[in-house]
C-alpha positions as CSV (number, residue, x, y, z in Angstrom):
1,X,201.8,85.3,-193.9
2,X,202.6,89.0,-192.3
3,X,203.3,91.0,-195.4
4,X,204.3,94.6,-194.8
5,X,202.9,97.1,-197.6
6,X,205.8,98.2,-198.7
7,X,206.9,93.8,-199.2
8,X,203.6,93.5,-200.5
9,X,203.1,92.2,-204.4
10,X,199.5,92.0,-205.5
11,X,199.9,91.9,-209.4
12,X,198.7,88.6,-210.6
13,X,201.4,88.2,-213.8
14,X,204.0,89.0,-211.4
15,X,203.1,86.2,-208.8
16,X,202.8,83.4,-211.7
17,X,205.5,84.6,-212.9
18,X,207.4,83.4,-209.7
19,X,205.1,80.4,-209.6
20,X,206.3,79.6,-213.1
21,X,210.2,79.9,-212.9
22,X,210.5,78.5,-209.4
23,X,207.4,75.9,-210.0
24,X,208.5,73.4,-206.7
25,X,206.5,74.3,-204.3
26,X,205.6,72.9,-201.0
27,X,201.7,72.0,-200.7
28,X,200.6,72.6,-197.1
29,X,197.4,70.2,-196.0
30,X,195.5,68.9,-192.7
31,X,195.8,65.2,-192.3
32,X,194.9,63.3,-189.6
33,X,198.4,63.4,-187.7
34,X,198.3,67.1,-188.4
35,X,199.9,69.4,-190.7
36,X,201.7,68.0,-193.3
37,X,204.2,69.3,-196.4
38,X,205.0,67.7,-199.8
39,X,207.2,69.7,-202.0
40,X,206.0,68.7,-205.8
41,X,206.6,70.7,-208.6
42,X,203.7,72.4,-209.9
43,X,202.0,74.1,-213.4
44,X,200.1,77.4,-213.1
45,X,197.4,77.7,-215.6
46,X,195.8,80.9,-216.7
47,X,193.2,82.7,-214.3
48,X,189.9,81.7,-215.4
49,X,186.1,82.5,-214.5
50,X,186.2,79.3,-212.3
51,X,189.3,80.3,-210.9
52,X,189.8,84.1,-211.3
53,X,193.4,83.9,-209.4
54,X,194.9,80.4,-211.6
55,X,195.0,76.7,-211.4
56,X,197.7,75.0,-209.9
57,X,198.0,71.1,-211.2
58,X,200.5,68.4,-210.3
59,X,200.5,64.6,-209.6
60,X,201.8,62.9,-206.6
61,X,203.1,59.3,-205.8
62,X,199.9,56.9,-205.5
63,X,201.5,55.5,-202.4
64,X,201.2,59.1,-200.6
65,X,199.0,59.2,-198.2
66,X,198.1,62.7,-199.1
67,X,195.2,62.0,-201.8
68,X,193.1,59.2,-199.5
69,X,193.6,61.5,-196.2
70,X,192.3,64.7,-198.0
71,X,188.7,64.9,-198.3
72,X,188.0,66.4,-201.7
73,X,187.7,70.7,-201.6
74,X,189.9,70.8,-198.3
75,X,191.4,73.9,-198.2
76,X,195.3,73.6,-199.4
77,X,198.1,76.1,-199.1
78,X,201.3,75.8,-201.8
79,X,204.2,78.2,-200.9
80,X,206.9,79.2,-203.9
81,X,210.0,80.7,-202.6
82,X,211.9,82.3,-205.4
83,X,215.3,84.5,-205.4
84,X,216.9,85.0,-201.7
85,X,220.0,86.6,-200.3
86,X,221.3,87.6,-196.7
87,X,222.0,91.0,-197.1
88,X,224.8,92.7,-195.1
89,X,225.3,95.7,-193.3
90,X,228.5,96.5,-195.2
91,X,226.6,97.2,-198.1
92,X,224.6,100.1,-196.5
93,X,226.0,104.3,-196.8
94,X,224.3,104.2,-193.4
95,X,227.1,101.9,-191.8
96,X,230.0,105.0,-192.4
97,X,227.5,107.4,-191.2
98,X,226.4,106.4,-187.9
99,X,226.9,102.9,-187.6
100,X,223.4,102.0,-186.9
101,X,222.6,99.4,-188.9
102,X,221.8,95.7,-188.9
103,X,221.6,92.2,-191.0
104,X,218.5,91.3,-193.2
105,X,217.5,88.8,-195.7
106,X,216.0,89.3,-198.8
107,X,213.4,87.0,-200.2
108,X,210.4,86.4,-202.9
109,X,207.6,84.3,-202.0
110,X,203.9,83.3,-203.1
111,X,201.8,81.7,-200.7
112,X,198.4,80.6,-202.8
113,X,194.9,79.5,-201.4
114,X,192.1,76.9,-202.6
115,X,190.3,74.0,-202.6
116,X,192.5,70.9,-203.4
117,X,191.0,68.6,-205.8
118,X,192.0,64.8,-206.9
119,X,191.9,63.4,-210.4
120,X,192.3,60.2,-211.0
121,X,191.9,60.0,-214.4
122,X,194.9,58.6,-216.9
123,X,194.2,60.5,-220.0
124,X,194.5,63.8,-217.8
125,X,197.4,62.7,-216.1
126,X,199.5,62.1,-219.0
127,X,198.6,65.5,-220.8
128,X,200.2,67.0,-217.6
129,X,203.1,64.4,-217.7
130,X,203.9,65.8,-221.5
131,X,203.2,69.6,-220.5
132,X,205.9,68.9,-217.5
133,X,208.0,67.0,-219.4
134,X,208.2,69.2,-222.6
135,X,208.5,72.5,-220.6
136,X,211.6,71.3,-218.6
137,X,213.2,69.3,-221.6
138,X,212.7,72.4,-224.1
139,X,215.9,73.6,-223.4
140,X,218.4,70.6,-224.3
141,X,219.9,69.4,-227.4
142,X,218.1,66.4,-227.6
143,X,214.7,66.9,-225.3
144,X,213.1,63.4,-224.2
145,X,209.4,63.0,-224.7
146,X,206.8,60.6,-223.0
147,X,206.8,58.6,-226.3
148,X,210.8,57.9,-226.0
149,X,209.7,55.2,-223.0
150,X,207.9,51.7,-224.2
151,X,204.2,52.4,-224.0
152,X,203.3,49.5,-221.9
153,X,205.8,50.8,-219.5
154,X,204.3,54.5,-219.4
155,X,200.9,53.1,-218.7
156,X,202.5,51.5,-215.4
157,X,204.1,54.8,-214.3
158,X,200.8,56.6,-214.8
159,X,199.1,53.9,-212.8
160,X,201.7,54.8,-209.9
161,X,200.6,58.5,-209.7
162,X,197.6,60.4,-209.1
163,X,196.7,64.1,-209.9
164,X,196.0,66.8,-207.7
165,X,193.9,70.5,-208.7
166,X,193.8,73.6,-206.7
167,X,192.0,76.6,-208.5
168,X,193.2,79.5,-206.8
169,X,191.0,81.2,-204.4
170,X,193.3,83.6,-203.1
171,X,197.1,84.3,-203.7
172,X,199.9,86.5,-201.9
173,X,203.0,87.9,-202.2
174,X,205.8,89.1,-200.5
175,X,208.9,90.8,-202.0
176,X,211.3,92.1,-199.4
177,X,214.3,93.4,-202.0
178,X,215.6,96.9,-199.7
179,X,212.5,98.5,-200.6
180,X,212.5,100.1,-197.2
181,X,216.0,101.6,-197.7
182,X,217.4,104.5,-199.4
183,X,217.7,104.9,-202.9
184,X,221.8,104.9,-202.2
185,X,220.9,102.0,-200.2
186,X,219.8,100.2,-202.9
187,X,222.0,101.2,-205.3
188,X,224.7,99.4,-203.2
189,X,222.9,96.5,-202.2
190,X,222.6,95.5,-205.9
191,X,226.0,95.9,-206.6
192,X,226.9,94.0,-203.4
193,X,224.7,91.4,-204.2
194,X,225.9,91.3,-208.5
195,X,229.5,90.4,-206.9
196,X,228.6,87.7,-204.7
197,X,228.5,84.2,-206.2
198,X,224.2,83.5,-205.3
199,X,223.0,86.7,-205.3
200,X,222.4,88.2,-208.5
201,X,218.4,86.8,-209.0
202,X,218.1,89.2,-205.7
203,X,220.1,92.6,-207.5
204,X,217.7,92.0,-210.2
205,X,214.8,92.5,-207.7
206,X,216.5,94.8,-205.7
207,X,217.6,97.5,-208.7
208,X,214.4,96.6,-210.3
């Protein structure tokens, strides 16, 4: 990914951040036809000494050709996309002064690096199942849990999945919010993009 230093984000809290809020990503592999995407919602775990950047875990159909095609420790590359906006050139002082201006869009991206790993274990699967589950159903009235389903039936839908590891060898950012504008720039590009009905994640990053 071409990353421009003044796009570039290299705090690691920051990127898992992003990894965390906008966990579907879109994990990038070699198979034998050639490249190929799956977009699977992910879990970023801690950096660790084994994997000083994080651990990305998710599971995947059984049926996906994905886990039998990738040799174990093939390199893998998962891409987040977080808050995005086209940005107009209304919104920039530039436009009354000489007109010279032109249309962009704003984005927020991770791509992260590493070996990809398959587990094919049950017991790990379904501690990822609940983590998954519990995060996403924290915020209702009435969260479902794993244990709402008939046991014998859970033990069939684990058997239909498998579980995929990639601890993190590398990761990289790029945040393209205006930084490369004035500060009046900015100032309206924020409040151009607070008014407008999808781009207030972007003002945040923008203003920020």
């Amino acid at each position: 990914m071409y990353v421009p230093a003044h796009f570039a984000e290299q705090r690691l809290d920051v990127l898992h951040r992003l990894m965390h809020e906008h966990p579907l990503g879109a994990l990038v592999t070699l198979q034998p036809d050639g490249l190929d995407a799956c977009h699977i919602p992910f879990e970023i775990a801690p950096a660790s000494a084994a994997a000083p950047h994080g651990t990305l875990r998710a599971h995947i159909a059984r049926n996906n050709p994905l886990w039998r095609n990738a040799t174990s420790g093939v390199d893998a590359l998962v891409i987040f996309q977080g808050p995005q906006a086209y940005i107009t050139p209304s919104w920039y002082a530039e436009k009354q002064a000489s007109g010279k201006v032109v249309p962009t869009y704003n984005y927020a991206t991770v791509h992260a690096y590493g070996p990809l790993r398959i587990i094919d274990d049950a017991a790990w699967l379904q501690a990822l199942l609940e983590r998954l589950t519990n995060r996403h159903e924290t915020s209702r009235a009435r969260p479902w849990q794993i244990g709402d389903a008939p046991p014998d039936y859970i033990e069939k839908m684990l058997g239909a999945v498998i579980g995929i590891e990639i601890p993190l060898r590398r990761v990289t950012g790029s945040w393209k919010a205006s930084q490369n504008r004035s500060t009046e720039d900015r100032a309206t590009i924020a409040a151009g993009l607070r008014a407008s009905d999808d781009g207030k994640a972007m003002a945040g990053l923008v203003s920020g």
